[in-house]
C-alpha positions as CSV (number, residue, x, y, z in Angstrom):
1,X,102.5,104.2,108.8
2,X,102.7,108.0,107.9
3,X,101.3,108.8,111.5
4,X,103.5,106.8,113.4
5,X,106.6,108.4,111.7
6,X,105.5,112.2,111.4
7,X,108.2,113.2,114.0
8,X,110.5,111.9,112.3
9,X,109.6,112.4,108.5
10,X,109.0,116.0,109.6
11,X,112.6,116.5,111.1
12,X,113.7,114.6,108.1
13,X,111.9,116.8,105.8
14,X,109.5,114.1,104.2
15,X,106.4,115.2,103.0
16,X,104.4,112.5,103.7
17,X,100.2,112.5,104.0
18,X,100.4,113.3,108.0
19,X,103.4,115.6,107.4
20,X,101.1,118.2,104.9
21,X,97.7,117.5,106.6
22,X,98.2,116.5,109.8
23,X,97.7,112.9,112.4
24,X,94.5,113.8,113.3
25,X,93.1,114.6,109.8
26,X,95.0,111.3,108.5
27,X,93.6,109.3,111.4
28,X,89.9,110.6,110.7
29,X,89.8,110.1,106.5
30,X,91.7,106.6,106.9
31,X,88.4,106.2,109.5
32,X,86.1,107.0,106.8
33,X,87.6,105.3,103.7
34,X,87.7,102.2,105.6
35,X,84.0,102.6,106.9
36,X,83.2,102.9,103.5
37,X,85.3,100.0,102.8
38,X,83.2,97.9,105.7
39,X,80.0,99.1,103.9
40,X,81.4,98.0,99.8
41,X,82.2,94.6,101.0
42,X,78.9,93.8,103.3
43,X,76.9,95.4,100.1
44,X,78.7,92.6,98.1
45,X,78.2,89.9,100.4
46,X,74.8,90.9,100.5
47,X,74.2,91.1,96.8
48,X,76.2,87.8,96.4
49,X,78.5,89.7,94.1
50,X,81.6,88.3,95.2
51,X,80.1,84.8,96.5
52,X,76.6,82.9,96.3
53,X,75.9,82.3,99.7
54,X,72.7,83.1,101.9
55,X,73.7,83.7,104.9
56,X,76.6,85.9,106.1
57,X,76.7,85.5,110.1
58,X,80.6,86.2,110.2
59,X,81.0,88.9,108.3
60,X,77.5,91.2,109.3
61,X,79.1,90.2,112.9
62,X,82.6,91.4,112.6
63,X,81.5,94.8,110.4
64,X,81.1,96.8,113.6
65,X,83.8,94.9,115.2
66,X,86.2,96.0,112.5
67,X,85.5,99.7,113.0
68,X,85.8,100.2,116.4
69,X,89.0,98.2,116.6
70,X,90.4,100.4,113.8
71,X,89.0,103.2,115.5
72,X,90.7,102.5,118.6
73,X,94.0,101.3,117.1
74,X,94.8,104.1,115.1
75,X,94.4,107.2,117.9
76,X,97.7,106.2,119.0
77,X,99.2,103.9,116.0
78,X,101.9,101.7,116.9
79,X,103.4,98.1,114.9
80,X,101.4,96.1,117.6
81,X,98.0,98.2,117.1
82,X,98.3,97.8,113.2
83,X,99.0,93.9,114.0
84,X,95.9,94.0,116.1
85,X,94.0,95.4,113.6
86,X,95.5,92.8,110.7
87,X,94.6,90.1,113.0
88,X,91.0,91.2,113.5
89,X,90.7,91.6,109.8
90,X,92.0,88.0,109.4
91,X,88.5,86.6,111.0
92,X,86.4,87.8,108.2
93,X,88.9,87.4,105.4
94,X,89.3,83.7,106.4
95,X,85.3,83.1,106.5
96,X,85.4,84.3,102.4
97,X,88.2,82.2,101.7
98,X,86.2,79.3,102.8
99,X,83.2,80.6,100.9
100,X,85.0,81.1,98.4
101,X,86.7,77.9,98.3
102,X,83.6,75.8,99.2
């Protein structure tokens, strides 16, 4: 939320992450620490770390999906692009619950 608020935390003199080092340089390392966050969790699915299961369909399908909507949500945060984003996220995280559960 640091992004969506820099006007004002900077007017009310919060030194927040987007305040010292800019939107844009937020926006592009949350990019990359949750690409690398994408890549982690398909490496565990993968290894069957987290779950014994052989096939992943869900979650090596919604990977990509996951970054781009990210990516496109966050060049001009708002409340309803981080919902969009949350909502997207739920896909996969409700496939491991039930593989998890199962």
């Amino acid at each position: 939320t640091t992004v969506m608020d820099v006007d004002a935390d900077r007017v009310a003199g919060d030194a927040t992450a987007a305040v010292r080092w800019t939107p844009y340089t937020c926006r592009r390392l949350g990019l990359a620490l949750w690409v690398a966050a994408v890549v982690v969790w398909l490496a565990c699915c993968h290894a069957g770390v987290l779950v014994a299961r052989e096939s992943w369909p869900v979650q090596d399908a919604m990977a990509p999906v996951l970054v781009v909507v990210y990516a496109a949500m966050t060049r001009r945060p708002s409340i309803p692009r981080m919902a969009v984003v949350a909502l997207t996220f739920a896909v996969p995280a409700l496939d491991f619950m039930v593989a998890v559960t199962a």
